[in-house]
N, C-alpha and C positions, 0 to 999 in steps of 0.2 A: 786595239782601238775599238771604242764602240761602237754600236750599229748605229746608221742614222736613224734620228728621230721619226717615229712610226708615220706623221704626217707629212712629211716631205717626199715626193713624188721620186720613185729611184729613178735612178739615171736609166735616161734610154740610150741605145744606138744611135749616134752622131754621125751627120757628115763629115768624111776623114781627106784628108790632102795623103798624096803619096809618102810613104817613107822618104827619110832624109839622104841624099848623099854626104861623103863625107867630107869637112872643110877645114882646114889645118889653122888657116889664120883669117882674120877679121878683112872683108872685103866691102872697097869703095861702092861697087853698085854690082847688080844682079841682070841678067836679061842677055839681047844680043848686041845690043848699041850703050855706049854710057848715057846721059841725063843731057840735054842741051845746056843746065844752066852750070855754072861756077860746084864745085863741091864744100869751096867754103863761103861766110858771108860774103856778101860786098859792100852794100851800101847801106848805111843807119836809117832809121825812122825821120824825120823833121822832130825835132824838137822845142819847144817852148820855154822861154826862160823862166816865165813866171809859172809854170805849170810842169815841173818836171817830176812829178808824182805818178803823171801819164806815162813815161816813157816805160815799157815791157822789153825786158832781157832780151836775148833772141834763144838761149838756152837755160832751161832749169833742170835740175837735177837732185833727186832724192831718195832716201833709205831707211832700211830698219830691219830690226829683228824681230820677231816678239812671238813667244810659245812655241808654233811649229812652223812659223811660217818668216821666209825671207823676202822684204818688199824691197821692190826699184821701180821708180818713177821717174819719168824723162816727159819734158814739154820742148818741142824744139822746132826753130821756125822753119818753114818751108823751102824752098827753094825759088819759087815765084817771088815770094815778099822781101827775100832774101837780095835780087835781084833789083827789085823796085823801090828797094827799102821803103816800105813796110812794115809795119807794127807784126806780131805773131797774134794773132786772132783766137788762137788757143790759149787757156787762163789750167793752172793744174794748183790744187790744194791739198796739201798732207795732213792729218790732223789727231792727235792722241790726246782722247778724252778719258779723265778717270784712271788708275791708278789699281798697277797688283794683277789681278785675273779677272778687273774689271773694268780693263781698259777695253776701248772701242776702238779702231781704228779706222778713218775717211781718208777715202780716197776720192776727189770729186774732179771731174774735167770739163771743161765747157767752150764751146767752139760759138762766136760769133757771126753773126748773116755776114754773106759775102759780101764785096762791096760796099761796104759802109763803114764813115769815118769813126763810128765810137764802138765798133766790133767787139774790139778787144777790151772796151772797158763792160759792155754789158756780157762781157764772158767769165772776167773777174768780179762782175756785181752777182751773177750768177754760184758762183765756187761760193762767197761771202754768205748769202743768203740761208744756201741746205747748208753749208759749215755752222751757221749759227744753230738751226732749228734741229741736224741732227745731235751737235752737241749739250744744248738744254735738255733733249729726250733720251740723253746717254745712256741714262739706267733702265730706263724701260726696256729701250733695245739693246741692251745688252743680255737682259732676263729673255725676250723673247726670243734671240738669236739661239741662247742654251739652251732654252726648251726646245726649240723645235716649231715656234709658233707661228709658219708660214702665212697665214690669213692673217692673223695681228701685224705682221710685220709687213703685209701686201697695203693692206690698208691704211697702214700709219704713215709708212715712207711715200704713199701716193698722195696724202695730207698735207705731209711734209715740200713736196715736191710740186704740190697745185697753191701752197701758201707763198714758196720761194720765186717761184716764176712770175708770180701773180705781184712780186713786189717790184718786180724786174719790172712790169709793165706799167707800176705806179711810176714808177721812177722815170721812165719813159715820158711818163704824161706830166710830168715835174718839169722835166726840161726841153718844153714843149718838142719831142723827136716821134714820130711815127714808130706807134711799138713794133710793128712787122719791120723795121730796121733795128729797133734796141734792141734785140731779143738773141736769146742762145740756147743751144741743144746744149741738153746737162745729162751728166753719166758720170755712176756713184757706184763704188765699190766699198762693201762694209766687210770687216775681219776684227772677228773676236780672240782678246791674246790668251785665253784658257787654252793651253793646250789638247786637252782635253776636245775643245770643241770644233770640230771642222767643218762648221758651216758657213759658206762665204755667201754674201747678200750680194745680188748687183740689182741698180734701178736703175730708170733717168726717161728722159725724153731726147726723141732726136735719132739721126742717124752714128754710126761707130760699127764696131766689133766688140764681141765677146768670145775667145778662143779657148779651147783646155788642151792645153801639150801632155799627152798622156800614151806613155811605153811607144815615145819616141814619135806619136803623130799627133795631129794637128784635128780636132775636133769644133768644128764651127755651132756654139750653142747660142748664139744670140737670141732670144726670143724673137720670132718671126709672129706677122702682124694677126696672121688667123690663129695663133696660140693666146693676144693677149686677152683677157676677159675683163668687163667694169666697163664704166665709163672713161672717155678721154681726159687730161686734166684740165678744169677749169679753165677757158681761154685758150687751153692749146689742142681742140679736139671740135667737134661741131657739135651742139646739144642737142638734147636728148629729145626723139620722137614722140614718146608717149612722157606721161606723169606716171608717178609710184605708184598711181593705184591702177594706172591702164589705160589712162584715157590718151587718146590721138590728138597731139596738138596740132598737126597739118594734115592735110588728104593730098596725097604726091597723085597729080594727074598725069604727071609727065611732061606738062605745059609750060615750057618758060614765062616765069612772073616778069614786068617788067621792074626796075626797079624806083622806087617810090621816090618821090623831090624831097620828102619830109622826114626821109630814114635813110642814113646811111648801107650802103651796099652791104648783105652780109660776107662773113671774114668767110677766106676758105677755109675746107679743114685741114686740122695740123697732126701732128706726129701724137699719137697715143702714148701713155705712159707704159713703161718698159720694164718688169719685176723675173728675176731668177732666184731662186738657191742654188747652190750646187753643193753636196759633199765630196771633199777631198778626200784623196786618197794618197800616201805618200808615195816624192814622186813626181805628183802633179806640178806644173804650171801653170797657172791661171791667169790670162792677158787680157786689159781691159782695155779697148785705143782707140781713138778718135777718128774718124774717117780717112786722115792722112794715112794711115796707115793700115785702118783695116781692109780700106779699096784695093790698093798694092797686092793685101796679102791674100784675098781672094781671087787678083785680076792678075799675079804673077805667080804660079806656083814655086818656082825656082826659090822666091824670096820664103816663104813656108818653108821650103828643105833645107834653106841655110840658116834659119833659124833656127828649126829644129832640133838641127843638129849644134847647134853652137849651145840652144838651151835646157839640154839633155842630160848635162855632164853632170859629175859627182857633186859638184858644188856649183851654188848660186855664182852669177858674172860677180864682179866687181863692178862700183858705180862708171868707171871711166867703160868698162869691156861693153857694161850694159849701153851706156851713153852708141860707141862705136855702133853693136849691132841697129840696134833699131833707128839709126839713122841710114843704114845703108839704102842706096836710093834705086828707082826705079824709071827707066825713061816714060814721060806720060803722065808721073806723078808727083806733084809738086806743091804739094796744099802742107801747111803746119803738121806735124805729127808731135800726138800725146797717148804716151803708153804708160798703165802700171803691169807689172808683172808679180804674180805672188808664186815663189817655191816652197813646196810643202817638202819637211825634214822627213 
């Protein structure tokens, strides 16, 4: 295998979950007590006769192979929404651009604001969006993934990422709905089918996990918020103090402003944008998931040891085994879960 590329930062020391115990067969929930709600569906969404383009699965499911790597992806509804029947608020997109050793592979997920009736359609306008703009830039980023070209590719994908949100909120103001309701945290996993190349991209905005299962433990590498550097994206961050060349656009006295009749209240601030590499190693598992999931698996270690160990073994799950694990449930936690997982050959 060859060394990673000279500019990509090597791997440090990671927070680790305890080694796995070991688990024979695929189990319903984890913890002391099981889940208060049902383990399977219950109740459908409302649906609209004229408008049935609305209605979201309660499960998806998806795969592949390609060069060194094995994907599985699972979007699957909650357990709350499940109950109230509700829509799944979580949107997941698979995507293979281009062809041979230059294909690109997307994987995008996007979780809509709670409580609100078009959640899950601005989660899927969301997925639609970076689907379009990474796949027109496909060759670009496919050349800078194989170089090595960490800044081109921090840069590009935060472009890409501050253009697609930014349509999310026209779209918003199209159908007259307050964008702090239209709106969705986006989280994107890039994988190049060179085998050869083992650099895996992740971006996004918003809250989730990012884990690496690596010689059997559980590595939490999300980028944390005093790691990320740049500004936030466009509309989802608070703007910028000074100008480019330095100048102080406010003097912060500390004094509450009142706010003006003739200007709207300024927006809080939002979630920064979110950029990792990581080099694999074989071996490796690499999990990308939505807060349904990543809460649990930080807020239950038990659920970390059974996965661990379930996703350890000589070969990648099966889509059905995959589906099984990562719905195993957790009492306390009941939100949508959207996971991809990549095994490195």
């Amino acid at each position: 295998m060859p060394p990673p590329p000279a500019d990509l930062p090597p791997d440090r020391p990671e927070p680790r979950f305890e080694r796995p115990a070991s688990s024979s067969r695929p189990r319903g929930h984890v913890g002391s007590r099981p889940p208060t709600y049902d383990a399977e569906p219950t109740a459908l969404p409302l649906a609209d006769p004229d408008d049935l383009d609305d209605l979201v699965a309660d499960t998806v499911l998806d795969g592949a192979r390609y060069g060194a790597c094995t994907l599985r992806a699972v979007s699957v509804r909650g357990d709350s929404a499940r109950y109230r029947g509700e829509p799944r608020r979580d949107s997941l997109l698979t995507a293979r651009f281009g062809t041979g050793e230059h294909v690109l592979l997307l994987v995008a997920m996007a979780t809509g604001a709670r409580a609100t009736p078009g959640a899950h359609r601005a989660a899927a306008e969301a997925c639609h969006w970076i689907g379009r703009a990474v796949g027109r830039s496909q060759a670009r980023l496919v050349e800078d993934i194989r170089a090595g070209r960490r800044g081109d590719l921090k840069s590009g994908l935060h472009r890409l990422t501050d253009r697609s949100l930014g349509k999310l909120r026209a779209s918003a103001a199209e159908q007259g709905v307050d964008p702090e309701e239209y709106a969705a945290g986006l989280r994107c996993l890039l994988l190049s089918a060179d085998p050869e190349c083992r650099t895996r991209v992740f971006f996004g905005v918003g809250p989730g996990g990012l884990f690496r299962l690596r010689d059997g433990e559980w590595q939490d590498i999300e980028p944390q918020v005093a790691e990320i550097k740049g500004e936030p994206v466009v509309g989802f961050g608070s703007p910028p103090s000074e100008t480019p060349d330095g100048d102080r656009l406010t003097m912060d006295l500390g004094i509450p402003t009142p706010p003006s009749p003739y200007e709207p209240a300024p927006e809080p601030p939002r979630e920064p944008f979110r950029f990792r590499t990581s080099v694999a190693r074989p071996g490796d598992t690499l999990l990308m998931c939505s807060a349904g999931l990543a809460d649990p698996l930080r807020g239950e270690p038990e659920l970390g040891d059974y996965l661990a160990e379930r996703w350890s073994r000589p070969e990648p799950p099966g889509l059905a085994a995959f589906l099984a694990d990562s719905q195993v449930r957790v009492k306390g936690y009941a939100d949508d879960r959207t996971a991809v997982a990549v095994w490195e050959a």
